[in-house]
N, C-alpha and C positions, 0 to 999 in steps of 0.2 A: 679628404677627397670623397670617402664614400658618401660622407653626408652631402658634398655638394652634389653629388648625382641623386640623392633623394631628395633633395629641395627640389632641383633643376622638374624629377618627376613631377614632386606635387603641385609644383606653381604652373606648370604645362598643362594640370588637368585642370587646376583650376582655371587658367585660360581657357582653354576650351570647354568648361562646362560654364561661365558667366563671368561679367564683370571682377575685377578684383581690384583693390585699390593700392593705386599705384604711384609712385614719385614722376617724378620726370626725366629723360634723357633729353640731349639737345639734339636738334636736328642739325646734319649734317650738310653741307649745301657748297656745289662746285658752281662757279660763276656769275654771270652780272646778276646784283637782287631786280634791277630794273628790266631783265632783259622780256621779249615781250614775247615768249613760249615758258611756262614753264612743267618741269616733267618731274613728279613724282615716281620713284621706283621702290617698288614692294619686291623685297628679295629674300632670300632665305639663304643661310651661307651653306648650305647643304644641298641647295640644290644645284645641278648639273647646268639645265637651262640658263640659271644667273649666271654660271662661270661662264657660260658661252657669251653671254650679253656683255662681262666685262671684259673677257679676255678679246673678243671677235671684233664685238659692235660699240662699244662707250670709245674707245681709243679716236678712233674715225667720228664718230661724233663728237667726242670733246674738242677737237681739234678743227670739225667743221663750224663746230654752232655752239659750246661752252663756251671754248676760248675765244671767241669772236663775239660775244657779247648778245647771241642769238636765244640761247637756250640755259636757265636755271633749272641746274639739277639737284633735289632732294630726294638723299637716301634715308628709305624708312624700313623698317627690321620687319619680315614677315616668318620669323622661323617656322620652321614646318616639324621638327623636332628636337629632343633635349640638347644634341648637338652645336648644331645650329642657335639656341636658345644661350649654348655658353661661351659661343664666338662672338653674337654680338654685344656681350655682356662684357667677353674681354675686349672687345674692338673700342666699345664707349669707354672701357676704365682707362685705354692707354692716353685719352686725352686729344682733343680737338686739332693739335698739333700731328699726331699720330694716326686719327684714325683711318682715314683714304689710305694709306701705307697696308695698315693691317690688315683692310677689307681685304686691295689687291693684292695681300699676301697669301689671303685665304684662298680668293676665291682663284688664286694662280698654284696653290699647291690642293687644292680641296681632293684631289683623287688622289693624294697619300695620305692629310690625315683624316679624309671624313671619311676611309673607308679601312685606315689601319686597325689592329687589332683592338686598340686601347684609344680611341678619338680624344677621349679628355685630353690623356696625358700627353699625343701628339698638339693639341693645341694649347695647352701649355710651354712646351718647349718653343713651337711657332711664335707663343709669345714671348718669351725669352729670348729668342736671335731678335727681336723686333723692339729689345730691351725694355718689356715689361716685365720686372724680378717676378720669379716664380710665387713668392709670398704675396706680392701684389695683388697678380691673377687669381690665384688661390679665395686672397679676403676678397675680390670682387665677386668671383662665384659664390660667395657666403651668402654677400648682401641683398639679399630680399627685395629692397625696396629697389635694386637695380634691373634686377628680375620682372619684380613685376610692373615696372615701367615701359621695359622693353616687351612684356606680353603685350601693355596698353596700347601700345603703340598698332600691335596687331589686329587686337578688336576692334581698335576704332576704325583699322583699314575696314575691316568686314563689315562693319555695322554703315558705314560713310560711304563708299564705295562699293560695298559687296564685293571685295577680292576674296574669292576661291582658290588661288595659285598662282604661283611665281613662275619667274619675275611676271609682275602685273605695272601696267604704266598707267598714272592718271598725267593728260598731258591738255594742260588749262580746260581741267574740268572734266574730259571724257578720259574713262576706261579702256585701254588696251592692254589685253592679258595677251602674254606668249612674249618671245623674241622676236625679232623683227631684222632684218638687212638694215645697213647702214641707211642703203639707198630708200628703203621703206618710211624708215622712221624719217629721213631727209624730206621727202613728199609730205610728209603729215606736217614738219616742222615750216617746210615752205609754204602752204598753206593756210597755215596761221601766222607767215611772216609777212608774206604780199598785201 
């Protein structure tokens, strides 16, 4: 465990100080591929703002404009630190099957474990009731190449976009950093629907 908290550091710096070469994760994506808005979100699972976005605002919009075939949504990994850096590390490893579960697992309990005494260990057990075996989690935060796919993911938001902060929304094309009301982000999506 201690080792994975010093990987988690070093791969974090080295995100942030340049390029590092990286495997790939898959993108994750709720509704029609055809539908004709689509909304990138840049999240971080440590941040507060993102748990408002899912907890508050994605519900109401999934429901107005996901599931109704108005809006595709692509979630992409922005951690902001080691934390965050090893939620969505376990989030990709429990499997495409699982991971929408595990995000809204996170980001509906994130004010117990991202602020518990011992964050890893809390989001290991997290993964555990979400039945990823604790050994699983454990070899997923080993692996390097998961690490630093999930950093890649982040540079290229920065370097492609210029995201400076979460949740940031690229929605066909333009940048909207911050949260937003159901109803706000509804206008921007009607607008691109009419």
């Amino acid at each position: 465990m201690r080792e994975s908290v010093k990987w988690l550091a070093a791969v974090l710096f080295v995100a942030v100080s340049g390029p590092a070469a990286a495997g790939e994760v898959r993108e994750h994506v709720l509704g029609d591929e055809n539908a004709p808005v689509t909304m990138i979100e840049y999240s971080s699972l440590t941040c507060p703002h993102c748990a408002a976005f899912h907890s508050e605002t994605l519900p109401e919009l999934k429901e107005r404009y996901v599931d109704t075939g108005k809006v595709r949504l692509v979630m992409r990994d922005f951690p902001l630190d080691q934390v965050a850096l090893a939620g969505s590390v376990i989030a990709h490893c429990a499997g495409d099957d699982r991971y929408f579960r595990f995000i809204d697992a996170m980001f509906s309990a994130q004010a117990q474990w991202a602020r518990s005494a011992d964050p890893l260990e809390s989001l290991l057990q997290l993964a555990q009731l979400g039945g990823l075996p604790r050994e699983e989690a454990l070899a997923c935060l080993d692996d390097e190449a998961m690490g630093d796919a999930v950093l890649q993911v982040r540079l290229d938001g920065q370097n492609q976009y210029e995201i400076r902060s979460t949740p940031s929304f690229i929605i066909n094309g333009e940048l909207y950093s911050g949260n937003r009301s159901p109803d706000e982000f509804g206008e921007i999506f009607d607008a691109l629907i009419d």
